[in-house]
C-alpha positions as CSV (number, residue, x, y, z in Angstrom):
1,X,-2.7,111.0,-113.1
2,X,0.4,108.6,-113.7
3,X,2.8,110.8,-112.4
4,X,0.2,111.3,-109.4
5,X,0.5,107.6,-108.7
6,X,4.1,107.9,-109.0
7,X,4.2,110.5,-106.4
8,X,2.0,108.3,-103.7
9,X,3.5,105.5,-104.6
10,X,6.6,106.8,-103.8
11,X,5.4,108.5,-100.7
12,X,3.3,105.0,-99.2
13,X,6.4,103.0,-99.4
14,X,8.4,105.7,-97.9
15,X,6.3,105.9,-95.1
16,X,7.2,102.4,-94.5
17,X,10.6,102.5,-94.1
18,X,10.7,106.1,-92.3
19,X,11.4,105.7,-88.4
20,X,9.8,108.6,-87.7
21,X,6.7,108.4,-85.2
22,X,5.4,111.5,-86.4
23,X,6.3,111.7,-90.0
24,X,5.3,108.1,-91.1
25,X,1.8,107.8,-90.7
26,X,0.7,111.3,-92.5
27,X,3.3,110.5,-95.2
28,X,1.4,106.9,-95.6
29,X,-1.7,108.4,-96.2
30,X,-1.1,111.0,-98.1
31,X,0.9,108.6,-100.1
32,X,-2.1,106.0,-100.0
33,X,-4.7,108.9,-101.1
34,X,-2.8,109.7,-104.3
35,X,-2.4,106.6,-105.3
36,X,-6.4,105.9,-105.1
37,X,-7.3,109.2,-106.6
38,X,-5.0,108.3,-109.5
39,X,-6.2,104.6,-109.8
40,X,-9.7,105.3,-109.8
41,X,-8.9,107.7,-113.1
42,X,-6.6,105.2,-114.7
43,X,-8.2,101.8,-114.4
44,X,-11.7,100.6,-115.6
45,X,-14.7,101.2,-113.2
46,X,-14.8,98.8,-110.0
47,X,-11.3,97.9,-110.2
48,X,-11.1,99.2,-106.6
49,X,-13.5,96.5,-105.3
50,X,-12.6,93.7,-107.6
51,X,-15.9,94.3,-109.5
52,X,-16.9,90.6,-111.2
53,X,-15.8,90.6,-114.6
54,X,-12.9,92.5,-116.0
55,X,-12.1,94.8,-112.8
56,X,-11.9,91.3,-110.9
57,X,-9.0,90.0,-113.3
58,X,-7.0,92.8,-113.2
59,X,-6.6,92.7,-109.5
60,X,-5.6,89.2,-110.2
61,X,-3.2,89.7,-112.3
62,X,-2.1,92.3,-109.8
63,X,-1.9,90.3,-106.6
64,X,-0.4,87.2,-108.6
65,X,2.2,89.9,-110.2
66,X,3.1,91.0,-106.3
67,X,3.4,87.7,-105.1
68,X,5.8,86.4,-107.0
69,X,8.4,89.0,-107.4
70,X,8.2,90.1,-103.8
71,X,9.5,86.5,-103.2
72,X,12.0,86.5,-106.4
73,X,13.7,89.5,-105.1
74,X,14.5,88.4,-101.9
75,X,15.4,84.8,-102.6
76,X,19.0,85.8,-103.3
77,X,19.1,88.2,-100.4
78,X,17.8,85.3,-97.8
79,X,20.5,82.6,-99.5
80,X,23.7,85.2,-99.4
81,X,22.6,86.9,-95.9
82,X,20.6,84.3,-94.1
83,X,22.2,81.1,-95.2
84,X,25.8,82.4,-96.2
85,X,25.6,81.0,-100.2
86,X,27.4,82.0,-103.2
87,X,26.0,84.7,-105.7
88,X,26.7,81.8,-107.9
89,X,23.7,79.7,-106.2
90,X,21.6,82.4,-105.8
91,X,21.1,82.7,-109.1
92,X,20.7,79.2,-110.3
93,X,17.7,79.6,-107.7
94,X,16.1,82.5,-110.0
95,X,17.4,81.0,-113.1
96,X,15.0,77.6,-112.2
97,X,12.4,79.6,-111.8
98,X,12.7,81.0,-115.1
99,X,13.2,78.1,-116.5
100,X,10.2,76.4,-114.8
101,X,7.8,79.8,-115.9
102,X,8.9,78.4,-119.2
103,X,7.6,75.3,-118.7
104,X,4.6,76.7,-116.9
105,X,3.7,78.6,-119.6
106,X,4.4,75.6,-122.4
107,X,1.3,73.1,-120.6
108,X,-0.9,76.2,-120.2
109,X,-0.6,77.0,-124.1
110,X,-1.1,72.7,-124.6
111,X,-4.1,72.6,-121.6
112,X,-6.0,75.9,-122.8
113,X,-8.5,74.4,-125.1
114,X,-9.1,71.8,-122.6
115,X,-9.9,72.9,-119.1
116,X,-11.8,76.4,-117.9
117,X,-9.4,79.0,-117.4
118,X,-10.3,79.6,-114.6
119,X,-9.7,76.3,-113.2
120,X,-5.9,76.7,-114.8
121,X,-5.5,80.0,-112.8
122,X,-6.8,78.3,-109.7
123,X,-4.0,75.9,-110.3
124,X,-1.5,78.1,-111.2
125,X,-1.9,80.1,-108.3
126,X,-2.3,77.3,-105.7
127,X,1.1,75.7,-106.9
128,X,2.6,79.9,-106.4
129,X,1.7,79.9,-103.0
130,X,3.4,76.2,-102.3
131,X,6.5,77.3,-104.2
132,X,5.9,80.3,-101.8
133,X,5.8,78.6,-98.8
134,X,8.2,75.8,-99.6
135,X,10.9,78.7,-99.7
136,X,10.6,79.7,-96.1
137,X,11.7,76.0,-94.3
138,X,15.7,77.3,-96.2
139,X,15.8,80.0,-93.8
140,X,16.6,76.8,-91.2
141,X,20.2,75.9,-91.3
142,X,18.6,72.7,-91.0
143,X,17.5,72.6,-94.2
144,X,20.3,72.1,-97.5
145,X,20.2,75.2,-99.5
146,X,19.8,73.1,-102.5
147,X,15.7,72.0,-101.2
148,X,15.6,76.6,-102.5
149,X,16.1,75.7,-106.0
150,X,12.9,72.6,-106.1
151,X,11.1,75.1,-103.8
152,X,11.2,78.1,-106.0
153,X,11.3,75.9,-109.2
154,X,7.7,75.1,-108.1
155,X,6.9,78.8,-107.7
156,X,8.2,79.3,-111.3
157,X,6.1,76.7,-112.6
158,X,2.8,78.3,-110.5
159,X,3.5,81.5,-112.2
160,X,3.9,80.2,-115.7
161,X,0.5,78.6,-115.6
162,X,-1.3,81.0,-113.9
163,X,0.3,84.4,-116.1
164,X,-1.2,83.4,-119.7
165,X,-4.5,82.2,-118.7
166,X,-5.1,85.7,-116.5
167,X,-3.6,87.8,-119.3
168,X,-5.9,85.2,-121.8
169,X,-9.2,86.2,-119.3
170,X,-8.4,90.3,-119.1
171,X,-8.5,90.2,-123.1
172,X,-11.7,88.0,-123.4
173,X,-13.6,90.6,-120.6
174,X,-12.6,93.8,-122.5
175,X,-14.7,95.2,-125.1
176,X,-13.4,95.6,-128.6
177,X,-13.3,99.0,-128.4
178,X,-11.1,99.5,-125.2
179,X,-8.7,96.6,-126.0
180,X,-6.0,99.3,-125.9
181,X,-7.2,101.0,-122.6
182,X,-7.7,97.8,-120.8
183,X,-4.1,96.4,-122.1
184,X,-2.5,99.5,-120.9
185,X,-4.3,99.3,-117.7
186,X,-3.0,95.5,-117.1
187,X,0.0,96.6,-117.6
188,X,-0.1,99.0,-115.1
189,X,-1.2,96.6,-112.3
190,X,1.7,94.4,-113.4
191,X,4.3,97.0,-112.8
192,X,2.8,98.5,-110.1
193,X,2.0,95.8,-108.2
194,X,5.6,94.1,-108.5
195,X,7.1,97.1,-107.3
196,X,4.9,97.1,-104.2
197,X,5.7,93.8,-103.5
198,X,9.1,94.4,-103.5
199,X,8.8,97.2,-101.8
200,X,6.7,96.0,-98.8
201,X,9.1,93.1,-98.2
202,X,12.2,95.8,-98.0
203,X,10.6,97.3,-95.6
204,X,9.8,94.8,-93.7
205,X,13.4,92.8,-93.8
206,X,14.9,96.3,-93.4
207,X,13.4,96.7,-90.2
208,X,14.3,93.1,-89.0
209,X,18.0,93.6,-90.2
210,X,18.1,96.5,-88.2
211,X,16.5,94.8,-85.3
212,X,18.9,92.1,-85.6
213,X,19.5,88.5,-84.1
214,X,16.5,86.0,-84.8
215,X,14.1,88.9,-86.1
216,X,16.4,89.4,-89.1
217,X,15.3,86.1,-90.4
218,X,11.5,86.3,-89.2
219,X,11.4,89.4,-91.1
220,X,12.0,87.1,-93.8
221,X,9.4,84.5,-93.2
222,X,6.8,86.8,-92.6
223,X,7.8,88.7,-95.9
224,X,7.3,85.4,-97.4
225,X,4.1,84.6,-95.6
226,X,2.2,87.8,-96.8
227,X,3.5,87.0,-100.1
228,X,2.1,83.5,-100.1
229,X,-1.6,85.2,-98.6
230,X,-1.6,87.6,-101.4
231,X,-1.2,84.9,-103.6
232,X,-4.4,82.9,-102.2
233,X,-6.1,85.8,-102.6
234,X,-5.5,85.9,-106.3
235,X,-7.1,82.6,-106.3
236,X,-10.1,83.6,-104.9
237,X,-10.4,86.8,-107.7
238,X,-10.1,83.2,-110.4
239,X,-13.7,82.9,-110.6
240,X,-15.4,86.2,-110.7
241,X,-12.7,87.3,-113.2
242,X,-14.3,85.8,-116.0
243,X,-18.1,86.0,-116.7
244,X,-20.9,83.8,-117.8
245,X,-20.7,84.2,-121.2
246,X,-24.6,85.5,-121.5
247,X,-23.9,87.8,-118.6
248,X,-21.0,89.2,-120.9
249,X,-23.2,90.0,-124.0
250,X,-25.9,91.3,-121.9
251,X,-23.6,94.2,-120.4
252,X,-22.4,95.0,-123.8
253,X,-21.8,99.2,-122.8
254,X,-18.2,99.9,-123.1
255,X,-16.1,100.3,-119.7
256,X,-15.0,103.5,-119.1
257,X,-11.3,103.5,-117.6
258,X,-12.2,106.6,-115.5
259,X,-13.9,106.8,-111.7
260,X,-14.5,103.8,-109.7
């Protein structure tokens, strides 16, 4: 099954940057097909739909894993292609943003015990998207180049508050006894998930680049955009990620990672 998902993974975002006419859309969705046959084996039931509960978080996880490295990896390429910068400045941008994660991460561990976690993904996803958005005004020559590093300093710090407390909800939702199944599984949706992102965005920039003039840098703004939408809709998956505690212990049967 994973190298199934491989295989249509591979083949979906193929499809995307494939000119052909013809050859694209079958490729898509055979490429699509795979990759729900295989998830539907390797993730816990209902993860498809988002089921409430554990299902629910890991699509979270997913979509808040997709927006923010779909933006991170073409920061740099906007700053050198779009706006003419140094490497150099390109990565202080990327290098704030790991430093604010940092951060992020250092007030979720502090504000934990305090607020609902839900509330702190909520949060942390809300200031993603901002960081998100606050990117896309650099694509103006207009704008200093410097306003990329507070803009994607913010995202950083969205992330970092947002990660732990998603990851801290998948664990509290799986049963003792798939711990290891549902870790693996998370893990899954992270990597996948980022790779999707970034591979979506390529496709899309590619096909600006190649269209040239003005559509080079919408290409990048809408890349952006999507990202920033995906990330709202991680918001939305904060609440029915994590159950009512009763509602927990009365659906005490083990998930099964296999079927939908």
């Amino acid at each position: 099954m994973a190298l199934l998902l491989a295989v249509g993974s591979g083949c979906a975002l193929g499809a995307l940057t494939w000119r052909s006419p013809l050859g694209s859309p079958p490729l898509g969705a055979i490429g699509l097909a795979a990759m729900l046959i295989s998830l539907r084996r390797l993730m816990p039931r209902g993860t498809l739909r988002a089921a409430r509960g554990l299902p629910a978080a890991i699509v979270g996880v997913a979509a808040l894993n997709f927006a923010f490295f779909a933006a991170d990896a073409f920061i740099p390429y906007m700053l050198t292609e779009i706006r003419g910068t140094t490497t150099v400045l390109a990565g202080l941008v990327i290098t704030s943003a790991t430093l604010s994660w940092t951060a992020g991460a250092w007030v979720a561990e502090r504000t934990a015990n305090r607020f609902d976690r839900r509330n702190l993904v909520r949060t942390g996803m809300f200031v993603l998207c901002v960081g998100i958005a606050a990117v896309v005004p650099t694509l103006s020559s207009g704008v200093p180049v410097w306003w990329s590093v507070v803009a994607w300093t913010i995202g950083g710090f969205g992330i970092g508050i947002a990660y732990p407390n998603f990851s801290l909800i998948t664990l509290a939702e799986a049963p003792p006894a798939e711990v290891g199944a549902v870790s693996s599984a998370v893990k899954l949706s992270e990597a996948l998930s980022a790779a999707l992102g970034a591979g979506v965005l390529g496709a899309i920039v590619a096909a600006g680049a190649h269209a040239g003039g003005s559509w080079h840098s919408g290409s990048l703004a809408l890349g952006f955009g999507i990202a920033a939408v995906v990330a709202l809709g991680g918001l939305a998956l904060a609440a029915p990620a994590q159950r009512p505690v009763a509602e927990a212990e009365q659906e005490a049967e083990p998930i099964a990672v296999a079927g939908d």
